[in-house]
C-alpha positions as CSV (number, residue, x, y, z in Angstrom):
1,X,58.0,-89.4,-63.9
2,X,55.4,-87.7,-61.5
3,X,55.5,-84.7,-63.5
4,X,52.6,-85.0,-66.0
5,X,52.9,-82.7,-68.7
6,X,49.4,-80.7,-68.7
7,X,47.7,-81.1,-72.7
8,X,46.2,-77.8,-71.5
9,X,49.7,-76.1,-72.1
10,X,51.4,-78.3,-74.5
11,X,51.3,-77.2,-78.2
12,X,50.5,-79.4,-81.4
13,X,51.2,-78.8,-84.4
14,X,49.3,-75.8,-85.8
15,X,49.6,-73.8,-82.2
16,X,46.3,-76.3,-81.0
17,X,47.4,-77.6,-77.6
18,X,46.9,-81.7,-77.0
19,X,43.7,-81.3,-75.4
20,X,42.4,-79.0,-78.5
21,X,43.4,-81.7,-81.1
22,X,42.1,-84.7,-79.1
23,X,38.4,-83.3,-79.1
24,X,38.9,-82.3,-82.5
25,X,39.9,-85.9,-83.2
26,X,37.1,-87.4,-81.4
27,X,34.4,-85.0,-83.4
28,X,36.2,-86.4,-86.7
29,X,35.9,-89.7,-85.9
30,X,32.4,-89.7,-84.6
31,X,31.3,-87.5,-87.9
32,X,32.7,-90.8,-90.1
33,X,31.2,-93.0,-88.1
34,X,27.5,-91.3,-88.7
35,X,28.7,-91.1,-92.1
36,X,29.4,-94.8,-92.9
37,X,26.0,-96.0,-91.2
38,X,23.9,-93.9,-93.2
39,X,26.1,-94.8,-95.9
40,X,25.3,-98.4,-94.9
41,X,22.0,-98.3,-94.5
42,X,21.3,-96.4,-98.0
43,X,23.0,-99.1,-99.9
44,X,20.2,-101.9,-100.7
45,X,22.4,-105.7,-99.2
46,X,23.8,-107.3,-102.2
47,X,22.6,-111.1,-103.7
48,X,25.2,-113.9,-103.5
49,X,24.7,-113.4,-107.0
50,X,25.7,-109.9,-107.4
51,X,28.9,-110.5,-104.7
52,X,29.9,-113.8,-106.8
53,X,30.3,-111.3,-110.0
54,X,31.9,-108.7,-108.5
55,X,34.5,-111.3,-107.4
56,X,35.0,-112.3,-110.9
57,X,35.2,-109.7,-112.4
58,X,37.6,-107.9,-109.9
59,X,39.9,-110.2,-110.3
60,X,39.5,-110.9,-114.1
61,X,39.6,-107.1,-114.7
62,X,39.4,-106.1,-118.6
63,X,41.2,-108.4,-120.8
């Protein structure tokens, strides 16, 4: 056990070694996050009223 694989040397799927895929990973991840706050922050916050509807007719669908 105090041989550490290096994620230098070991290869990924698609030939990327560990290290390649885990930055690539991190980019991704940071990229949605920017995505959902803008995405957030664009959106207007919704009335109790509007919420209440939406719950009704979500659940009610289109009888």
């Amino acid at each position: 056990m105090t041989d550490n694989p290096d994620p230098d040397k070991l290869k990924g799927p698609g030939g990327l070694t560990l290290r390649q895929i885990h930055q690539q990973v991190q980019q991704s991840v940071e990229r949605d996050r920017e995505a959902q706050a803008t995405r957030n922050s664009l959106a207007p916050p919704q009335s109790r009223w509007q919420r209440w509807v939406r719950y009704v007719w979500g659940r009610s669908g289109r009888r």
